[in-house]
C-alpha positions as CSV (number, residue, x, y, z in Angstrom):
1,X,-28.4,-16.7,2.6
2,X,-27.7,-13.6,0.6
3,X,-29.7,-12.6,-2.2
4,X,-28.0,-9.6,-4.9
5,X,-29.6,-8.4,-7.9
6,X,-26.5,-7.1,-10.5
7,X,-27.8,-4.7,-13.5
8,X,-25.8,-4.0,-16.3
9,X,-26.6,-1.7,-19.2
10,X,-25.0,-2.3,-22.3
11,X,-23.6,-0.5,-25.1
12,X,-25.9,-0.3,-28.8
13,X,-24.8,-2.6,-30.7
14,X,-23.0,-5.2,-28.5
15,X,-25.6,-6.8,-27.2
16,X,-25.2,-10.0,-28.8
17,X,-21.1,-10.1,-27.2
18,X,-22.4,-9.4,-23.7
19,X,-25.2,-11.9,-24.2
20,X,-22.5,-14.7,-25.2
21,X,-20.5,-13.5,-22.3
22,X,-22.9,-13.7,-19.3
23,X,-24.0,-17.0,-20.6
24,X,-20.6,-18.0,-20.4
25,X,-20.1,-16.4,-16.8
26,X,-23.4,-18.1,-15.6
27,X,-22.4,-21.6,-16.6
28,X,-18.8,-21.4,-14.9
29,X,-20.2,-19.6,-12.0
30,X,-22.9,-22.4,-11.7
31,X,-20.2,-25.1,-12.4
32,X,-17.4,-24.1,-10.0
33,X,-18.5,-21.7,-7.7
34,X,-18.8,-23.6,-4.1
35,X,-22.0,-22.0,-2.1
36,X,-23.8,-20.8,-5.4
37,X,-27.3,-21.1,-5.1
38,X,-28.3,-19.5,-8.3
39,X,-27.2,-17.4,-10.6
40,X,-29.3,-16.2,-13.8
41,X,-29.6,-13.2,-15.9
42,X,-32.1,-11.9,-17.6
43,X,-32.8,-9.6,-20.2
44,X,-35.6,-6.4,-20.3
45,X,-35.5,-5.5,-23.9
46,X,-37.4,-2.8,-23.5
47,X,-35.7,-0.9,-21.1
48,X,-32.3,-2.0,-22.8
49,X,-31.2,-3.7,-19.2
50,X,-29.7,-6.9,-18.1
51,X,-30.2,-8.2,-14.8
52,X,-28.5,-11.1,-12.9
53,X,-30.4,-12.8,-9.6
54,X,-27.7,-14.2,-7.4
55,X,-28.3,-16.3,-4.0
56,X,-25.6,-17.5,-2.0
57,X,-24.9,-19.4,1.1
58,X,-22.5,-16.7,2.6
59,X,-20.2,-13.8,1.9
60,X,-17.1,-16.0,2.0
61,X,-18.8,-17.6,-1.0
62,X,-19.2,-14.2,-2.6
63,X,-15.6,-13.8,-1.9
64,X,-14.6,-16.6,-3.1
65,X,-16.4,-16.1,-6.3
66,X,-15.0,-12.7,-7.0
67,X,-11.9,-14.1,-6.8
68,X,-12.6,-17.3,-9.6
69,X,-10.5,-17.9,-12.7
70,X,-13.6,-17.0,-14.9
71,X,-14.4,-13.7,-13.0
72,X,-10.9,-12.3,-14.0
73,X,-11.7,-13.9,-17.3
74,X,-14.5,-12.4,-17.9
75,X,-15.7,-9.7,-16.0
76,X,-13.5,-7.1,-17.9
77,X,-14.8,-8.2,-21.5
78,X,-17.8,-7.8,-20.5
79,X,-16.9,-4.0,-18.9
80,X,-16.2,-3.5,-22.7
81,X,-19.7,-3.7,-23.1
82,X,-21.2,-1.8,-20.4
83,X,-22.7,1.6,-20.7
84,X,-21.6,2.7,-17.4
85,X,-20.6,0.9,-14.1
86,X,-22.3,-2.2,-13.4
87,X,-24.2,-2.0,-10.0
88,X,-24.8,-4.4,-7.6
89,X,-27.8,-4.3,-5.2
90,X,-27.7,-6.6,-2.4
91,X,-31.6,-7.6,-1.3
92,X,-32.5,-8.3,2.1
93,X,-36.0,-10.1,2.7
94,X,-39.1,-8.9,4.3
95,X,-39.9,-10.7,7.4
């Protein structure tokens, strides 16, 4: 499995787009995304950050997912709304 935590800062004043938007990117990703485990943001209001927990079965799957209909879709609306780049941590667990 491969665990990634995304965090994305947004933008005064658009918060309520990207909101709409990564609801809509988790529930496609969820739908049609073969090896997604999860797949959730989350919000931390008072540090004006969005956060999305991802788990998947393998990096083919990631691939695959990068790749998706909806990512193309999506992903650069929701660039509109970013402060800066979003970054993408990928988490590996303590044995």
């Amino acid at each position: 499995m491969i665990d990634m935590i995304v965090t994305l800062q947004v933008k005064p004043g658009m918060e309520g787009k990207a909101e709409g938007l990564l609801r809509m990117l988790e529930d496609e990703t969820t739908e049609n995304d073969p090896g997604c485990l999860r797949y959730q943001w989350y919000r931390a209001e008072e540090v004006g950050l969005y956060y999305l927990l991802q788990r998947w079965t393998n990096q083919e799957a990631i691939e695959a997912h990068s790749k998706a209909p909806h990512m193309a879709k999506l992903v650069p609306q929701l660039a509109e709304c970013a402060v800066a780049k979003v970054t993408t941590t990928k988490l590996t667990r303590l044995e």
